[in-house]
BALUM-550595 format. One record per residue (C-alpha): x, y, z; chain; residue number from 1. Coordinates in steps of 0.1 Angstrom, whole numbers, plus 5000, padded with zeros to 4 digits. Example, Ala and Ser with C-alpha at 12.3 -4.5 7.8 and 13.67 -1.06 7.14 Angstrom:
((5123 4955 5078) 'A' 1)
((5137 4989 5071) 'A' 2)
***
This chain:
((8418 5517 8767) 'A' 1)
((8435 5527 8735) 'A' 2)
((8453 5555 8720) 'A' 3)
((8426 5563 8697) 'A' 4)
((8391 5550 8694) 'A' 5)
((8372 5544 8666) 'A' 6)
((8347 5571 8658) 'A' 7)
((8312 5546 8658) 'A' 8)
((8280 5560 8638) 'A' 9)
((8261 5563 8674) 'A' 10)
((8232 5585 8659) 'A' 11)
((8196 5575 8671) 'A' 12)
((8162 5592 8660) 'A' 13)
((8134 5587 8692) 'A' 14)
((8099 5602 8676) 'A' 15)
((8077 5585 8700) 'A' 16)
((8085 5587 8733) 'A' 17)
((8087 5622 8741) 'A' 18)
((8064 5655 8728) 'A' 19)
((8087 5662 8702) 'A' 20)
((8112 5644 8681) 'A' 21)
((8149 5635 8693) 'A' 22)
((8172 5628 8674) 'A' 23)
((8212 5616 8695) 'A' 24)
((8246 5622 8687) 'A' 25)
((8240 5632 8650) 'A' 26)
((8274 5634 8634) 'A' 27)
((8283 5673 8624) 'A' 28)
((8315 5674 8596) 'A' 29)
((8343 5694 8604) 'A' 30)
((8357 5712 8571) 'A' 31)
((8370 5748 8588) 'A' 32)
((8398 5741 8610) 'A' 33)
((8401 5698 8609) 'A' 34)
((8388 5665 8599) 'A' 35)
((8363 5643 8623) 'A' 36)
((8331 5653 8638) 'A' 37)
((8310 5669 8671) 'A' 38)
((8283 5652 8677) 'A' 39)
((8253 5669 8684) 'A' 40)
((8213 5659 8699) 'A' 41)
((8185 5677 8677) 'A' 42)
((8149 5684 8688) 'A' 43)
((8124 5690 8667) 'A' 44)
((8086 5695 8664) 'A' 45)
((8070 5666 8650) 'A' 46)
((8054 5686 8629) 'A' 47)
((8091 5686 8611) 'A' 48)
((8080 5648 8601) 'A' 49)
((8059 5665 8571) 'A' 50)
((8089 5682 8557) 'A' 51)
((8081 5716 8577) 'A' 52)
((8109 5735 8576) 'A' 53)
((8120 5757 8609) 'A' 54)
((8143 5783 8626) 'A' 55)
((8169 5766 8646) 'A' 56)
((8184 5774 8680) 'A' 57)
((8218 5762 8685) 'A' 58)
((8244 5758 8713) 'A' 59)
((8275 5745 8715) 'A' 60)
((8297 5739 8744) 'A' 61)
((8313 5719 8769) 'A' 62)
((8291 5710 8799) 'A' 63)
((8273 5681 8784) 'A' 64)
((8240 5678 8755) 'A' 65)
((8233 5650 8775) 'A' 66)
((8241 5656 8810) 'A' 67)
((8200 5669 8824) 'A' 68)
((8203 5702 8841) 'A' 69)
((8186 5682 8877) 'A' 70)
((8219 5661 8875) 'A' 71)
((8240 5692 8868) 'A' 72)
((8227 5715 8892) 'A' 73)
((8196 5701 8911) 'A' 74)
((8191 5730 8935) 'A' 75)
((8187 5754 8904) 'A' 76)
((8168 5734 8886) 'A' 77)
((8142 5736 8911) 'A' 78)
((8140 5769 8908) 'A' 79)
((8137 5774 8873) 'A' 80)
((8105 5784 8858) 'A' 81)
((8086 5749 8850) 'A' 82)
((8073 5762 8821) 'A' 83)
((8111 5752 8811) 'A' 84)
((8114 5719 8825) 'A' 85)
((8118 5687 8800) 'A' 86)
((8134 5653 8798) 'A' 87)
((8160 5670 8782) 'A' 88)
((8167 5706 8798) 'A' 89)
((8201 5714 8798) 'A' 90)
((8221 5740 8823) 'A' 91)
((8224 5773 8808) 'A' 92)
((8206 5763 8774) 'A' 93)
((8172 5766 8758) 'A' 94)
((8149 5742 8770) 'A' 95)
((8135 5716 8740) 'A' 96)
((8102 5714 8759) 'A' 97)
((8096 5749 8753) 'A' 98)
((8111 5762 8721) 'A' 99)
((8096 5732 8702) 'A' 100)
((8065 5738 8710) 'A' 101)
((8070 5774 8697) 'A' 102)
((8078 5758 8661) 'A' 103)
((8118 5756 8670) 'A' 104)
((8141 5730 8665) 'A' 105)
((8172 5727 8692) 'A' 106)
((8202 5717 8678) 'A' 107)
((8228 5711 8712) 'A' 108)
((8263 5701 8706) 'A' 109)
((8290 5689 8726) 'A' 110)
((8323 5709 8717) 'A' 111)
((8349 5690 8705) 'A' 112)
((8367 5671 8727) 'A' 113)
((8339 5669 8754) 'A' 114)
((8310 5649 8757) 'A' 115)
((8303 5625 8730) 'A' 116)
((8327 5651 8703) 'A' 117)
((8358 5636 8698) 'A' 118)
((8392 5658 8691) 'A' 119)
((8414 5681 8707) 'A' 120)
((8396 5700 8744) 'A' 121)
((8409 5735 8740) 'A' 122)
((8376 5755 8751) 'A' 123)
((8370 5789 8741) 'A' 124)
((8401 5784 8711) 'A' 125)
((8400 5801 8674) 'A' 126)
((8396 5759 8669) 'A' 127)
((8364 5753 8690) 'A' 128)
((8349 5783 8674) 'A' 129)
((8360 5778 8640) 'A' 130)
((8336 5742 8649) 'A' 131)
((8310 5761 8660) 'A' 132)
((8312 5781 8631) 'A' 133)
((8306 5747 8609) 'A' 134)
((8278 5736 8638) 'A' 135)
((8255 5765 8625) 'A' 136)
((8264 5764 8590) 'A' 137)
((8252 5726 8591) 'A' 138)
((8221 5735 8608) 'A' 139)
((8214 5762 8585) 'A' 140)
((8216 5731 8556) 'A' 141)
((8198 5703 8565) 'A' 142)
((8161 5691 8551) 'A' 143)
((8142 5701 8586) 'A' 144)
((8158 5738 8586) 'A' 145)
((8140 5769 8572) 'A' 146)
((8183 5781 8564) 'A' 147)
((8175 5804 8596) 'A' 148)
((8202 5801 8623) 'A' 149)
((8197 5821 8659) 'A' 150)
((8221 5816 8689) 'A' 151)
((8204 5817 8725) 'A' 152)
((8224 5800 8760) 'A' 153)
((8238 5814 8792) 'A' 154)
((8271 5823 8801) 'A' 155)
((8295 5799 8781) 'A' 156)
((8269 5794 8756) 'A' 157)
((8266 5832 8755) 'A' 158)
((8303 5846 8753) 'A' 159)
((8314 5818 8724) 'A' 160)
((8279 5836 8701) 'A' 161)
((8303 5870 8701) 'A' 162)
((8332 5853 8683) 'A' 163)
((8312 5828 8662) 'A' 164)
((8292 5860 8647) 'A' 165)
((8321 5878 8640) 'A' 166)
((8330 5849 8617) 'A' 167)
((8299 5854 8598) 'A' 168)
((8287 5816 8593) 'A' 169)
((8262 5809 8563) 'A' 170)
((8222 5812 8578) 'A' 171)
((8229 5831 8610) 'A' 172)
((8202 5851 8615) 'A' 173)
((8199 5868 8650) 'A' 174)
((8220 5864 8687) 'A' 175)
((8209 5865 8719) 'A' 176)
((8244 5864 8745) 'A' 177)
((8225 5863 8774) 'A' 178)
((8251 5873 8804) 'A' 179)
((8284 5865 8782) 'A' 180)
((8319 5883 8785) 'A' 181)
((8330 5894 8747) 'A' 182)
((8365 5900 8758) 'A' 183)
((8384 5871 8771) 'A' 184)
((8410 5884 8786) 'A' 185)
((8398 5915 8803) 'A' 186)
((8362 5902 8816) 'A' 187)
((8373 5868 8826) 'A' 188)
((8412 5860 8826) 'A' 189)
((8427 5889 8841) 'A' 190)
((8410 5918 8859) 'A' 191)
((8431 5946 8849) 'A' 192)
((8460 5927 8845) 'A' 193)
((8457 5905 8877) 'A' 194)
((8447 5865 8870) 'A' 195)
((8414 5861 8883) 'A' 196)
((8422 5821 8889) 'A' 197)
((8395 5804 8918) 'A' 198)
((8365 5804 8896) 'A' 199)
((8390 5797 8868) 'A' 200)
((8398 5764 8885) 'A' 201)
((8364 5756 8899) 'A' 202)
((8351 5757 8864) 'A' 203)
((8377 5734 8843) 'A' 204)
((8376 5713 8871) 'A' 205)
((8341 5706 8884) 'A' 206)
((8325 5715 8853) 'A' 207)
((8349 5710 8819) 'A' 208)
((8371 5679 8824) 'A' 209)
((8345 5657 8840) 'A' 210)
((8330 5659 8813) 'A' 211)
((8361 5649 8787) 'A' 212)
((8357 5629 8755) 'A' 213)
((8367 5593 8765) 'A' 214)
((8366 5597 8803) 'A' 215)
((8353 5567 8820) 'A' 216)
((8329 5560 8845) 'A' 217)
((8303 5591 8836) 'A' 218)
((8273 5571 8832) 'A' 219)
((8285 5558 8871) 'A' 220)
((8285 5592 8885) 'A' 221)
((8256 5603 8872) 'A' 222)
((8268 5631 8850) 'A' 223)
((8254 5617 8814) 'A' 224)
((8264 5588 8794) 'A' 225)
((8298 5573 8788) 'A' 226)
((8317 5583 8759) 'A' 227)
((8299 5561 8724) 'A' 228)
((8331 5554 8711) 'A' 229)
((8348 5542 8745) 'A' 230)
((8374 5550 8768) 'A' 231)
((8409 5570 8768) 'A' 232)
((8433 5563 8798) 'A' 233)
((8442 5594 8816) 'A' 234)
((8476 5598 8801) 'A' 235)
((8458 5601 8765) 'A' 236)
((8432 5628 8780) 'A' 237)
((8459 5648 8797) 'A' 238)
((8479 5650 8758) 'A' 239)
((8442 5658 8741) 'A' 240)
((8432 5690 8761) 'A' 241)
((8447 5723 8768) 'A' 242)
((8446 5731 8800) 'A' 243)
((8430 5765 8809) 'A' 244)
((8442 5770 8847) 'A' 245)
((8479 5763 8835) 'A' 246)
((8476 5785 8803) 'A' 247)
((8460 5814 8822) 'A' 248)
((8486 5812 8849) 'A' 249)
((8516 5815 8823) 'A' 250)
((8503 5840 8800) 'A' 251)
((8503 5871 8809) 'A' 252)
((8497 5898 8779) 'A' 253)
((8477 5902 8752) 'A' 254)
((8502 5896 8732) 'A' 255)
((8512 5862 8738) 'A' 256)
((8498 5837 8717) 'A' 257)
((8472 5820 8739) 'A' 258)
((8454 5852 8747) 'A' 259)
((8460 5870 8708) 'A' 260)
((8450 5838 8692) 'A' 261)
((8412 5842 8707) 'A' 262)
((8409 5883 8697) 'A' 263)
((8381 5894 8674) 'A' 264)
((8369 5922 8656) 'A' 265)
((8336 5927 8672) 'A' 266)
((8326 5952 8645) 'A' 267)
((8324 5923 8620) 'A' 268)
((8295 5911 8640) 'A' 269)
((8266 5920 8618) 'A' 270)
((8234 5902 8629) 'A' 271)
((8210 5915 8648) 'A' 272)
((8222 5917 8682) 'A' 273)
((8202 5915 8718) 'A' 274)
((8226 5919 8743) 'A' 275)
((8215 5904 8777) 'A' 276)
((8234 5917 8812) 'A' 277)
((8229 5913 8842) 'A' 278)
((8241 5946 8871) 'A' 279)
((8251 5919 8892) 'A' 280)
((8277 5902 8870) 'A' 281)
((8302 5921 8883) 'A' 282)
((8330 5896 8886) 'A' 283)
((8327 5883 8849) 'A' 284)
((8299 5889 8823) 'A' 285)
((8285 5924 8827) 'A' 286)
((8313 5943 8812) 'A' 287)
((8313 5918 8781) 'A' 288)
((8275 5922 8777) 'A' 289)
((8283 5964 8777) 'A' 290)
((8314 5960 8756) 'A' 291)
((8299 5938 8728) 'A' 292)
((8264 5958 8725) 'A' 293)
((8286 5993 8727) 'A' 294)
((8311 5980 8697) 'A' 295)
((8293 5951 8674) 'A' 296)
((8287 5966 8641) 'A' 297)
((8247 5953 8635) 'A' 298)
((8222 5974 8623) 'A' 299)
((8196 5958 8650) 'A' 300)
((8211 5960 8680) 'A' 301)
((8198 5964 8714) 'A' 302)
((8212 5959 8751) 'A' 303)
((8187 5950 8782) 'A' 304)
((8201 5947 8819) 'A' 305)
((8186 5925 8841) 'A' 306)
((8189 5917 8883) 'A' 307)
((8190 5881 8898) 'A' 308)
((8211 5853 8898) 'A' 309)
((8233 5842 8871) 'A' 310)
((8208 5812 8865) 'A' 311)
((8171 5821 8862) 'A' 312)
((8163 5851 8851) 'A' 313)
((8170 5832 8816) 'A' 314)
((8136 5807 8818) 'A' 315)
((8115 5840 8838) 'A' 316)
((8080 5840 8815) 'A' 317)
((8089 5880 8807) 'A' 318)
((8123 5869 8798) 'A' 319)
((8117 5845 8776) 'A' 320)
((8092 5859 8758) 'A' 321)
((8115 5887 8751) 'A' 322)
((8135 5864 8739) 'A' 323)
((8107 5846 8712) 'A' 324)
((8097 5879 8699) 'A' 325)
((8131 5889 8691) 'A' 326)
((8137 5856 8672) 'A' 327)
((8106 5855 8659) 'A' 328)
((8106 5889 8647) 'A' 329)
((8143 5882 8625) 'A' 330)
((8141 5844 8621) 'A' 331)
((8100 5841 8614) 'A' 332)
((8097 5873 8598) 'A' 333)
((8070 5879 8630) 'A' 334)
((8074 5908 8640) 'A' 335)
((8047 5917 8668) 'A' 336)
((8064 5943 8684) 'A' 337)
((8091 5965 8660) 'A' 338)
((8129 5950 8666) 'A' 339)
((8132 5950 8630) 'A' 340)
((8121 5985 8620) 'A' 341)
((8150 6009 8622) 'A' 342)
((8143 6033 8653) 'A' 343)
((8105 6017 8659) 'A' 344)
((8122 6003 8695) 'A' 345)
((8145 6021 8718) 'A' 346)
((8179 5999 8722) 'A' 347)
((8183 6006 8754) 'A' 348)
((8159 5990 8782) 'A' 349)
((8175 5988 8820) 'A' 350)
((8164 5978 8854) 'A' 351)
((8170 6004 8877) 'A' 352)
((8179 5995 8909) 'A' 353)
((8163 6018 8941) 'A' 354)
((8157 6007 8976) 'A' 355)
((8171 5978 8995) 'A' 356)
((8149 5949 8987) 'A' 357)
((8173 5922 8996) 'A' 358)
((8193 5898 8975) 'A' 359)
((8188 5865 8963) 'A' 360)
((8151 5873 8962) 'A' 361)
((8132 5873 8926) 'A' 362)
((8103 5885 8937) 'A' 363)
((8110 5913 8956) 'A' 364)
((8131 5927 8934) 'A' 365)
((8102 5928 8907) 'A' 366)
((8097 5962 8928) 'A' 367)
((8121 5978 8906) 'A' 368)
((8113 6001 8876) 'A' 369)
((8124 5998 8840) 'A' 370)
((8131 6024 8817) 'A' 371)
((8144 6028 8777) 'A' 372)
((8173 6055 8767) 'A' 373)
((8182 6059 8734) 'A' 374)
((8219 6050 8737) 'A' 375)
((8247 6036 8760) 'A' 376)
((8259 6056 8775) 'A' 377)
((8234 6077 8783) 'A' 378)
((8239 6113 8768) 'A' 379)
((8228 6130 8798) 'A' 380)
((8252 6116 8818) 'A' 381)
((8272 6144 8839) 'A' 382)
((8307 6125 8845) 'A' 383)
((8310 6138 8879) 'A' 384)
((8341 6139 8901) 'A' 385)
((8343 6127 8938) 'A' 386)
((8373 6136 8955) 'A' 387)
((8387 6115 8980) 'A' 388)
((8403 6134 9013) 'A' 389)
((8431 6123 9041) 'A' 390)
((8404 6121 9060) 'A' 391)
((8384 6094 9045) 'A' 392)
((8354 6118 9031) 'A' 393)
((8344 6114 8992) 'A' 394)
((8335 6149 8980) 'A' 395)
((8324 6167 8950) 'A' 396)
((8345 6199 8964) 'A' 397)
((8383 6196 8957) 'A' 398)
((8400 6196 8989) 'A' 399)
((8429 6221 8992) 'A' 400)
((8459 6205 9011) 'A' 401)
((8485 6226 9020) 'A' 402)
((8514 6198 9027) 'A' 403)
((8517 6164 9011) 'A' 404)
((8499 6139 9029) 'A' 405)
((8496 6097 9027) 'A' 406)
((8469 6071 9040) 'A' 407)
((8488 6036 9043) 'A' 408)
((8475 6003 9042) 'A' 409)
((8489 5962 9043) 'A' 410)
((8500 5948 9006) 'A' 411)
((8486 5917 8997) 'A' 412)
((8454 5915 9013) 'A' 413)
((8431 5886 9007) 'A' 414)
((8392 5886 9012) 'A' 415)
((8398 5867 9047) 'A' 416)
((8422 5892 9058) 'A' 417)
((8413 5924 9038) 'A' 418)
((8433 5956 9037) 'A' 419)
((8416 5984 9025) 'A' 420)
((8411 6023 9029) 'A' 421)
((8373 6033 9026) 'A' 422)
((8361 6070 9012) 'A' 423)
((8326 6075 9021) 'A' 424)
((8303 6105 9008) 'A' 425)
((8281 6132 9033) 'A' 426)
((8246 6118 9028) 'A' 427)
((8231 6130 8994) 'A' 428)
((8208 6157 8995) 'A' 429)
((8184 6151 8969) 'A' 430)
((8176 6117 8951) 'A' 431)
((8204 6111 8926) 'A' 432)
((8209 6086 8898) 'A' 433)
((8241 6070 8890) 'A' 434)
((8244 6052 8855) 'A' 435)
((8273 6040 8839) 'A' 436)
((8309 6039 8832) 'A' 437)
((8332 6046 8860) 'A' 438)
((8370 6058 8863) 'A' 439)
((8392 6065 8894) 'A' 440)
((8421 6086 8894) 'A' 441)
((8447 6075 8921) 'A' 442)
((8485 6086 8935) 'A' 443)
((8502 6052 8949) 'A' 444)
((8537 6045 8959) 'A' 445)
((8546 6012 8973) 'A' 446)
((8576 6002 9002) 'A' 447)
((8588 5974 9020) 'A' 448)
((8584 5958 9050) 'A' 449)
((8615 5964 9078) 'A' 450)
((8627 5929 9067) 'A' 451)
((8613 5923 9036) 'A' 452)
((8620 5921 9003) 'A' 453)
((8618 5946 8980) 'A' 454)
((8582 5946 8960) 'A' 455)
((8578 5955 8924) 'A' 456)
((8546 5960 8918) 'A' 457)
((8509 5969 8936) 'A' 458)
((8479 5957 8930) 'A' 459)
((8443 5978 8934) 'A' 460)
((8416 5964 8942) 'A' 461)
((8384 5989 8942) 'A' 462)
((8349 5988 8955) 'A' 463)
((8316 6009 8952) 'A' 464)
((8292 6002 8980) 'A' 465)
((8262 6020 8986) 'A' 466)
((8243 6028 9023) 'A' 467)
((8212 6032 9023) 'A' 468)
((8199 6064 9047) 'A' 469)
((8188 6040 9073) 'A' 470)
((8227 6038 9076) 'A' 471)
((8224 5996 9065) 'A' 472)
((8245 5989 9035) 'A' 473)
((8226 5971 9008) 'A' 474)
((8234 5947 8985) 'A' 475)
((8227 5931 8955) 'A' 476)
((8222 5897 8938) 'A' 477)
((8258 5883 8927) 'A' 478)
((8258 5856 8904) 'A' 479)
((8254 5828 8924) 'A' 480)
((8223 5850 8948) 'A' 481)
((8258 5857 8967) 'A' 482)
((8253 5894 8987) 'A' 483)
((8275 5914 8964) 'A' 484)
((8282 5957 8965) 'A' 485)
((8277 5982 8940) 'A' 486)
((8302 5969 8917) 'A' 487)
((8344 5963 8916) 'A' 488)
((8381 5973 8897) 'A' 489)
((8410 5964 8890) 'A' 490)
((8443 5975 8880) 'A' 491)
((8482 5959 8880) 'A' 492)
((8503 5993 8886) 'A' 493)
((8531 5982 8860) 'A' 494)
((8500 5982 8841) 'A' 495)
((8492 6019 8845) 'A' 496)
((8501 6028 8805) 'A' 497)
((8469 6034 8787) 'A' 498)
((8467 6042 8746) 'A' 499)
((8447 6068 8738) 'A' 500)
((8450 6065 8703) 'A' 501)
((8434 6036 8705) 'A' 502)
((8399 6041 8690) 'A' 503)
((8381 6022 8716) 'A' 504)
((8395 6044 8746) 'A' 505)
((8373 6069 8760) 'A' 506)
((8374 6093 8788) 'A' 507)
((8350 6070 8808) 'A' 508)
((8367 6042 8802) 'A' 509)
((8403 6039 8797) 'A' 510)
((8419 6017 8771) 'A' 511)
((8448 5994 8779) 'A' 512)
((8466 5971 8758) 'A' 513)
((8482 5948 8782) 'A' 514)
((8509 5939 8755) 'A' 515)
((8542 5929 8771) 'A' 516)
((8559 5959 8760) 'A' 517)
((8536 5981 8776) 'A' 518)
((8548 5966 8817) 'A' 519)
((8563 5994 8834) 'A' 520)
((8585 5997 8865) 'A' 521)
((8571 6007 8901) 'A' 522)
((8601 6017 8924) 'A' 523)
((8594 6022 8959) 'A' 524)
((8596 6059 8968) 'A' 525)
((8579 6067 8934) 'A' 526)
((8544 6081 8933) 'A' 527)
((8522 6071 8899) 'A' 528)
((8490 6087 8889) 'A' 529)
((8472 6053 8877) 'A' 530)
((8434 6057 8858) 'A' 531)
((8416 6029 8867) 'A' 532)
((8387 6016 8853) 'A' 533)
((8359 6003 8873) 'A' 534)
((8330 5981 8856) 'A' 535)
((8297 6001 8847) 'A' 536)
((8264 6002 8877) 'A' 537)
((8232 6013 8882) 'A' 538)
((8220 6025 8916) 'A' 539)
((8194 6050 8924) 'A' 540)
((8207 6070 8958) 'A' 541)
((8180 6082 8973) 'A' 542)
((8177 6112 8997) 'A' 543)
((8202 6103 9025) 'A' 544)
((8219 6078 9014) 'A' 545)
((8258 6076 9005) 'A' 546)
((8284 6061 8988) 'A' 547)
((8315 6045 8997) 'A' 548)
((8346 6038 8977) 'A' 549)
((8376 6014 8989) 'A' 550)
((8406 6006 8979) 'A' 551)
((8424 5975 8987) 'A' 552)
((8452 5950 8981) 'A' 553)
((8437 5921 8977) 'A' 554)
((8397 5910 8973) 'A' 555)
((8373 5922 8997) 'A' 556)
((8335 5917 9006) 'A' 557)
((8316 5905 8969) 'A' 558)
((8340 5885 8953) 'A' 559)
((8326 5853 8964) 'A' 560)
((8342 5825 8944) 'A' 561)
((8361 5850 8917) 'A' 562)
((8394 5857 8933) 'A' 563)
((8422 5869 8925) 'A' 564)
((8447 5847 8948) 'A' 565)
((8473 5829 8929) 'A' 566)
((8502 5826 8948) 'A' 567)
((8530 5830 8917) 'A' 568)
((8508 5861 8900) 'A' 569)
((8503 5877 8937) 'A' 570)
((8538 5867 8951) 'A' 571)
((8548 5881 8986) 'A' 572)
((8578 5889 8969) 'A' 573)
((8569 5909 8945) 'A' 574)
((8537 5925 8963) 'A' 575)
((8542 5921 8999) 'A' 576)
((8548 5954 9020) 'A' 577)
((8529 5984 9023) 'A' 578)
((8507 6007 8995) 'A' 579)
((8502 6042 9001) 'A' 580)
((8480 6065 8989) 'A' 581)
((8485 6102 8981) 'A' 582)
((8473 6135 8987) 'A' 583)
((8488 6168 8979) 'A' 584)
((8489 6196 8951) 'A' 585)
((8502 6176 8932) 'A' 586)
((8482 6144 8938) 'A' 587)
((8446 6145 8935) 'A' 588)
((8421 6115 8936) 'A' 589)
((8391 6112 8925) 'A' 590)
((8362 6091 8914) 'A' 591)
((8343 6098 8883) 'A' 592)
((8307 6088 8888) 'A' 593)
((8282 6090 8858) 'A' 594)
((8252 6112 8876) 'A' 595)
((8221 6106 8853) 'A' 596)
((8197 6134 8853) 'A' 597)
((8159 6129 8852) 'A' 598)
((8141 6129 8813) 'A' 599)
***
């Protein structure tokens, strides 16, 4: 193993063995941000062997071009639709079977410093994207494209197309962010200020280093080949990659470096936009998928909510059709259905979820409606407040408390030992929906423990659940078919400062800055009216049925493998003792619930 390894010209070009053309580790040029290459695989119809030129799909990320999605995720692969298995399906990427068969080429690259792309691993940098930025402008170039670029993938795949649009590369024509957070450090670092670090750590470690430029012994473990230009020791590795579960930890604010280095302006985003999101991202991508549709600045732009696992819904037949004819329509020029003529389609279409039909469960959940609105939010919407009560109710009638009154609960809780305080609703009398964005108003106070130390700060943890009127709770697909509520909040109390003046805050949903100047002192004793914001839902309470909100200290039923329990940003002694909530004249809680009236 050396220092550095001589970059080798690996490309190969298969037209034979398969039902379309391959073409392996094609060298892409880096101009934007640094010398050297990615290296990316190409698929194309044979028809491209004529001179045809095509549209072209790329991706680029860090989970392997070459790594099959059966030795990535076997179980999943199973399930997906086989319409979208190949020899070269990829997790949480178009499938080359399929799209070239459609008159597509794929273009998949490995981000640089993964895979077979040598350079620096800093994944979801300005660098990487400034990469991806020359990725499409290459594909936009070559002799086998028609200069049409459109971005399509999952997840990774999906949140990177925000910030590469934004840049406005040469040939992009259309994106398709299919279950992708836009904002980095709201939807996936830190959930209202608290560092949401287990799935951090599960995903640079199972899923981002194994797959490093120059680690050995790939090909061995089954998890694609081994690097084409050789091997790097581990010492070399560790200096070529940033590593995203120690930079999460130690930043904090938006303001720092790490975290401001990776902001956008997601009104420069200009192509035509389908925004895919899923009600049961709760944890990571829905609010990105909400944010990014609600602020990018293209004249096409349309948002459609889904159900069902993270995984699937992607390949469905319905889905991916919807998919072809919105790429078709702005990188063919066929248009079957209108996404191209200003107000023929309406840009809103959403699942609406009624009943408990189980989780996990494609099929059954096929049982629920769709309808199209006209714009997000909807303008119906009656921003409805729910008062919480000492005694536990959730009311629409303010309560009137004579004498100042507190319900207490354990600091620090954990989602094996959760403490919580749970608000639940009278059954509703009529069928009522509930669509949107969602705030809470709170009075906390923290204090410590006999023999503690003194804590600084509180963290809030809120829930939504919903019970159905058989008196069951129900719950929903999570992202990995995990049983999940309604949906979840966040908020760091020394976090409480919001900015109105910021053009992007609204009364529905509270804007925060989290710059380190804006940290602000919690003194036990004190009392501070906090607006929280809670991530948007959909959920159709029918005739009987009620709602529960809870607060907590710590995660609680739902969170499944996004946690929050990092034992230097959650320290006992700066959280432990005991949070109080409180009720008085002068402290009133509430919930603000976006009612939806019928059409």
């Amino acid at each position: 193993m050396t220092d550095q390894l001589e970059i080798k010209d690996a490309h190969t070009v298969d037209e034979s063995s398969f039902p379309y053309i391959v073409e392996t580790d094609v060298a892409v040029p880096l101009k934007t941000t640094s010398r050297g290459i990615v290296r990316c695989n190409v698929y194309r119809p044979k028809s491209t062997k004529e001179g045809t030129k095509l549209p072209v799909l790329v991706t680029y990320g860090p989970y392997g071009k070459d790594i099959h999605y059966n030795d990535f995720h076997s179980k999943s692969y199973s399930e997906v639709n086989p319409e979208h298995h190949s020899d070269h399906s990829a997790w949480e990427t178009p499938d080359p079977g399929f799209w070239t068969k459609h008159d597509y080429v794929i273009v998949r690259c490995d981000e640089r410093g993964l895979g077979n792309s040598p350079g620096f691993l800093d994944t979801m940098s300005r660098g990487t994207s400034e990469a991806f930025f020359d990725v499409v402008e290459w594909a936009a170039d070559q002799s086998w494209s028609s200069g049409k670029v459109g971005l399509l993938g999952i997840s990774y795949y999906a949140g990177s197309q925000w910030r590469v649009a934004a840049r406005k590369p040469k040939g992009l024509a259309a994106i398709i962010p299919w279950e992708g957070m836009s904002d980095y450090y709201r939807d996936r670092c830190r959930h209202g200020g608290i560092l949401s670090n287990k799935f951090i750590d599960f995903w640079w470690n199972r899923q981002v280093i194994t797959n490093q430029y120059g680690r050995p012994g790939r090909a061995d473990r089954n998890w694609g080949p081994d690097t084409v230009d050789g091997n790097l020791s581990d010492e070399v590795r560790e200096k070529n990659r940033q590593d995203q579960t120690i930079d999460t930890a130690k930043s904090r604010f938006r303001d720092e470096t790490y975290y401001a280095s990776k902001e956008y302006d997601m009104s420069d985003i200009e192509v035509p936009l389908l925004s895919v999101g899923n009600w049961g991202g709760i944890l990571l991508h829905l609010r990105g998928n909400i944010e990014g549709y609600a602020h990018a600045g293209s004249e096409f732009k349309y948002l459609r909510m889904i159900t069902g696992r993270h995984d699937l819904p992607f390949y469905y037949t319905e889905e991916s059709e919807i998919q072809r004819s919105f790429l078709d329509a702005f990188l063919k020029g066929e248009d079957r259905i209108g996404w191209s003529v200003k107000g023929k389609l309406p840009p809103v279409d959403m699942v609406l979820r009624k009943g408990d039909v189980g989780f996990n469960n494609a099929e059954k959940e096929k049982v629920y409606e769709r309808r199209t609105e006209n714009e997000w939010p909807i303008a119906r919407t009656r921003y409805t407040k729910f008062f919480l009560t000492p005694s536990q109710s959730l009311t629409q009638v303010q309560p009137i408390i004579n004498r100042p009154q507190k319900l207490s609960y354990e600091a620090l809780g954990t989602l094996d030992n959760s403490k919580l305080l749970q608000f639940t609703t009278a059954p509703f009398e009529e069928q009522t929906e509930i669509t949107g964005h969602i705030v809470a108003h709170l009075n906390v106070s923290l204090s410590p423990h006999a023999s503690g130390a003194t804590p600084s700060d509180i963290d809030l943890f809120l829930t939504l659940r919903y019970i159905s009127p058989e008196g069951k709770e129900v719950y929903y697909t999570g992202t990995a078919g995990d049983p999940i509520p309604l949906t979840k909040g966040w908020l760091r109390v020394s976090f409480r400062k919001t900015n109105p003046n910021h053009p992007k805050h609204r009364e529905y949903l509270p804007w925060r800055d989290y710059f380190s100047t804006d940290v602000q002192p919690v003194i036990p004793g004190d009392v501070y009216a906090v607006d929280v914001e809670i991530w948007p839902t959909n959920i159709v309470v029918e005739k009987g049925g009620k709602i529960v909100f809870e607060v907590s200290s710590g995660d609680t039923q739902g969170s499944g493998i996004f946690q929050h329990n990092h034992s230097e940003d959650r320290s006992e002694e700066k959280f432990a003792g005991l949070n109080h909530l409180h009720f008085g004249e002068k402290f009133v809680n509430y919930v603000t619930l976006p009612i939806v009236p019928p059409k």
